[in-house]
C-alpha positions as protocol buffer text, in pm:
chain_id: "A"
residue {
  index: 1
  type: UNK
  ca { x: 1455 y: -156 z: -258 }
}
residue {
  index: 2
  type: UNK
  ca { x: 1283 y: -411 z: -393 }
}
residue {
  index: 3
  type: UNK
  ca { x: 1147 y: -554 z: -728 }
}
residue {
  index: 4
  type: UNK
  ca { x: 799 y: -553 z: -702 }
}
residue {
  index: 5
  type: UNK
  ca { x: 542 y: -474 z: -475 }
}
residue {
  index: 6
  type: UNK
  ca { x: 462 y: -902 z: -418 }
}
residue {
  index: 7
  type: UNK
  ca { x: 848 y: -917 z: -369 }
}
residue {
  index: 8
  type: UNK
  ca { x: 824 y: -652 z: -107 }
}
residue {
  index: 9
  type: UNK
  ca { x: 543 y: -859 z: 69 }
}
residue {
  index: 10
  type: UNK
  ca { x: 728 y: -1174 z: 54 }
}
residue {
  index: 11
  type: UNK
  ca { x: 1075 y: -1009 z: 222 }
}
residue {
  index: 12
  type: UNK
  ca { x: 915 y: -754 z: 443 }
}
residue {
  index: 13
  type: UNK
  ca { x: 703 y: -825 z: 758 }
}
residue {
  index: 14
  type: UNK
  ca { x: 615 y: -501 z: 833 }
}
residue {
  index: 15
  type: UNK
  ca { x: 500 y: -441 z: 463 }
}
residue {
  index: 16
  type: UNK
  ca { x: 317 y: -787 z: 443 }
}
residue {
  index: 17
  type: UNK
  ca { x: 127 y: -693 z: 774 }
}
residue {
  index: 18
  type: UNK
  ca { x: 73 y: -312 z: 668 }
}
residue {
  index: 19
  type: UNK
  ca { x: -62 y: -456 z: 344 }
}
residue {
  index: 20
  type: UNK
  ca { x: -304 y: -712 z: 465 }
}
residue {
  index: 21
  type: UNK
  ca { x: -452 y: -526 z: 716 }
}
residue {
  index: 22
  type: UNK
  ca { x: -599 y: -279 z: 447 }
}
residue {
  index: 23
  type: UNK
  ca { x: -933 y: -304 z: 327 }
}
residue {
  index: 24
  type: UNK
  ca { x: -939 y: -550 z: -36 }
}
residue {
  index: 25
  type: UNK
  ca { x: -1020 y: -228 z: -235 }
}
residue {
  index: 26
  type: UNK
  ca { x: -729 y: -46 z: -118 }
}
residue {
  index: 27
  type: UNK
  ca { x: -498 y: -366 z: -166 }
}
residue {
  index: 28
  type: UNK
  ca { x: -633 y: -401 z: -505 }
}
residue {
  index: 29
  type: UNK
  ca { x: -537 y: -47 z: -574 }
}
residue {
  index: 30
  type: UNK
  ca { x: -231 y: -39 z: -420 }
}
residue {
  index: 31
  type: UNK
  ca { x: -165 y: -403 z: -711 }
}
residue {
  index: 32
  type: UNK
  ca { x: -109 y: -117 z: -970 }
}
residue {
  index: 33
  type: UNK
  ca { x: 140 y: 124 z: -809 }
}
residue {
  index: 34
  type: UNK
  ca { x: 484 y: 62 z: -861 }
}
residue {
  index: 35
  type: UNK
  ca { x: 618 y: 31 z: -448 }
}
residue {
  index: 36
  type: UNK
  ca { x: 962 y: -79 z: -453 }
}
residue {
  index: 37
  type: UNK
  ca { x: 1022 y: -30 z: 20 }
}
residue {
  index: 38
  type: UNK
  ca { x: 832 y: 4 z: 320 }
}
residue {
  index: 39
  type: UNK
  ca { x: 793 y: 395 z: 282 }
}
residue {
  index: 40
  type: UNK
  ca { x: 661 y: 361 z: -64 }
}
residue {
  index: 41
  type: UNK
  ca { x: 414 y: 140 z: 77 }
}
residue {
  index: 42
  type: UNK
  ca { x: 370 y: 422 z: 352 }
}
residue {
  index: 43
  type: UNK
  ca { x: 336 y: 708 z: 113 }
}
residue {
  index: 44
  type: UNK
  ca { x: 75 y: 508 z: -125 }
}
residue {
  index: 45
  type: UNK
  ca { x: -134 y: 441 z: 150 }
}
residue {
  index: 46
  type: UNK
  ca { x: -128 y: 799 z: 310 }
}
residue {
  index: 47
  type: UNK
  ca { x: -235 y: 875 z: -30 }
}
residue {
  index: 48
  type: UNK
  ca { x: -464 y: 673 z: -113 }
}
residue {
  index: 49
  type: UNK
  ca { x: -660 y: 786 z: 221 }
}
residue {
  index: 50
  type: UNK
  ca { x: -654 y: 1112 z: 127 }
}
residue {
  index: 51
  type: UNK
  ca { x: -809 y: 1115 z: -172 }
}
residue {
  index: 52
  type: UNK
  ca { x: -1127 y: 881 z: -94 }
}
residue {
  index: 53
  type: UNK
  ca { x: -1215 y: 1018 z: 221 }
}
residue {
  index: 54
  type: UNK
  ca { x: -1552 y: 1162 z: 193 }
}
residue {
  index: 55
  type: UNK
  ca { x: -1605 y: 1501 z: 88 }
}
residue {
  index: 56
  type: UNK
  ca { x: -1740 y: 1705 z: 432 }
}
residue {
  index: 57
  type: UNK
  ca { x: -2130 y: 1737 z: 422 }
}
């Protein structure tokens, strides 16, 4: 576990390159979750896409 999500970044690979290759508005949303590991990081995301896919037409 880590501190913070920026420490997370900084001591993670896999987090740093699941994080950047997210669109800015989900990495700006992501900013103000508390993700402390990798699967946070996983689970926020996951989430995240859930609720702004589109709504079915």
């Amino acid at each position: 576990m880590y501190e913070s999500l920026t420490d997370l970044l900084n001591q993670d690979p896999a987090a740093y390159t699941l994080f950047y290759s997210l669109p800015a508005r989900m990495q700006e949303q992501l900013q103000g979750r508390q993700i402390h590991s990798l699967k946070q990081l996983h689970e926020a995301v996951s989430d995240l896409d859930t609720h702004q896919r589109p709504g079915a037409f």
